[in-house]
N, C-alpha and C positions, 0 to 999 in steps of 0.2 A: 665512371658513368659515361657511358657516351649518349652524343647527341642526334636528333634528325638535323640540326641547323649546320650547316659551314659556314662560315663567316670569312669574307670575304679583305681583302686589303688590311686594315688596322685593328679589326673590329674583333670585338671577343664576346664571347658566348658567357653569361653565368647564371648562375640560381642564387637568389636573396636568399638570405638566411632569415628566418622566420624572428617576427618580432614577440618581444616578451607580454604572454599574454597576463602576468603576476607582477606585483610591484614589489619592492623589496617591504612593504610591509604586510607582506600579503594579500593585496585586495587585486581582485582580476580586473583588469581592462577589458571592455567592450570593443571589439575591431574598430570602431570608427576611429576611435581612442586613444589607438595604438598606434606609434610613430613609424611608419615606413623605414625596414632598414636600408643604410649605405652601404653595407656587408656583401660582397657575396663570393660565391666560392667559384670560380672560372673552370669548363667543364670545354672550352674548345678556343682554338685563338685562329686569327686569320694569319695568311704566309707573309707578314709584312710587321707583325707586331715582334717587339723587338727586347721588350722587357717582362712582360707578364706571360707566365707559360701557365699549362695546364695544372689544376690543382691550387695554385696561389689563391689565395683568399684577400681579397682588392675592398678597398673602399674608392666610392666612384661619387662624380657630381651624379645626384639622382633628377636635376631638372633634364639631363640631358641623352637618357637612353629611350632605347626602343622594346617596350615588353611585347613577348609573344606568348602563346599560350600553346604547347603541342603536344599530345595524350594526356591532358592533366596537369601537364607539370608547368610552370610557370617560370621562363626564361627572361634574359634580360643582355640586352645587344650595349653594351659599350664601347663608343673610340678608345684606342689606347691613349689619345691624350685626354681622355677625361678621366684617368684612374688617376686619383691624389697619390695611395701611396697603397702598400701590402700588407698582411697583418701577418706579424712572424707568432 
């Protein structure tokens, strides 16, 4: 997937992964409802980040990024020191 963003110094580019709109006993969540994911799948990294490349699927602190919104699709700008850890 490429992106319009470059991200600049430490910073990475990714798209949340959608939250679960079903409970495991079957009942659907209403959006309000539904817990923001920490997921997401990195889709560009800036020339300074050092550990998470393209592709990686990171979980990140979520108080502390920058969402953008660009043809629709909904990005999400992370420092590389705020990614906790990667999901193998």
């Amino acid at each position: 997937m490429s992106t319009p963003l470059r991200p600049l110094g430490d910073y990475i580019v990714a798209v949340s992964e959608e939250a679960e709109a079903k409970t495991a006993s079957g009942l659907y969540l209403p959006d309000k409802a539904q817990e923001k994911p920490k997921i997401a799948k990195v889709v560009a990294t800036g020339p300074s980040a050092k550990q998470v490349k393209i592709g990686n699927r990171i979980v990140y602190k979520s108080y502390s990024t920058t969402d953008v919104k660009v043809a629709d699709i909904e990005y999400v700008l992370v420092k590389e020191e705020d990614v906790l850890a990667t999901v193998q």
